[in-house]
N, C-alpha and C positions, 0 to 999 in steps of 0.2 A: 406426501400430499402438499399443495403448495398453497395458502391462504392467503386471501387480499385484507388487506390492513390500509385504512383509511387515516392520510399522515397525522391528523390531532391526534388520533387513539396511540399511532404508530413512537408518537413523542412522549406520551401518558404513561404507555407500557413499554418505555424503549427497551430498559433488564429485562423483563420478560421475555422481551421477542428475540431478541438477543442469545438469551438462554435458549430457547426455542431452535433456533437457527443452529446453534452449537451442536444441539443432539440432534442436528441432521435435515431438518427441517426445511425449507423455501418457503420464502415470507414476501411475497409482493407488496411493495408501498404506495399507495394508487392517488394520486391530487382530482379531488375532482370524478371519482368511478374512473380514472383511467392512469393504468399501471406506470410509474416512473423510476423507482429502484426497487434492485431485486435484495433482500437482507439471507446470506447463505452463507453455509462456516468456513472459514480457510482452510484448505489442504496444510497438514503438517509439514513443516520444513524439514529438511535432513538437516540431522546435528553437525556442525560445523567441524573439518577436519582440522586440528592444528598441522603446521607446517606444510600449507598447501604452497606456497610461493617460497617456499626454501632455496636459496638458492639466487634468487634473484637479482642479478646486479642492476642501479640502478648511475646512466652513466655521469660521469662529472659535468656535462656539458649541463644536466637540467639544474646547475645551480651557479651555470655562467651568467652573468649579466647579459641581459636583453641589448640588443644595439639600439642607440637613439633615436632612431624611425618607427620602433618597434616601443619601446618603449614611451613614446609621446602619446599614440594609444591610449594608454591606460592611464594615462592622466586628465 
């Protein structure tokens, strides 16, 4: 069920709604009677594989010196 939340209240009870949102909830935050953010929980991340880039060479050129045209650039 998704509830509107009026932003002063939406600031007062931020924990709250927050918590709210967590367990699944849709929280609309409205300026004015009219809806401008939605407050909804993140999708859990996949845990992170080690040694996904194994392997990877990284070639010597990316730590040639820039030529002088190129590098005026950046200064």
């Amino acid at each position: 069920m998704t509830e509107t939340v009026n932003i002063y209240d939406a600031k007062t009870q931020l924990s709250r709604l927050v918590d709210r949102a967590a367990a699944g909830e849709d929280i609309l935050i409205a300026r004015a009677g009219t809806p401008v953010a939605r407050l909804v929980a993140l999708e859990q991340a996949a845990p992170r594989q080690p040694g996904l880039l194994r392997g990877l060479q990284v070639p010597d050129a990316l730590f040639a010196p820039l030529p002088d045209d190129e590098a005026a650039l950046w200064e």
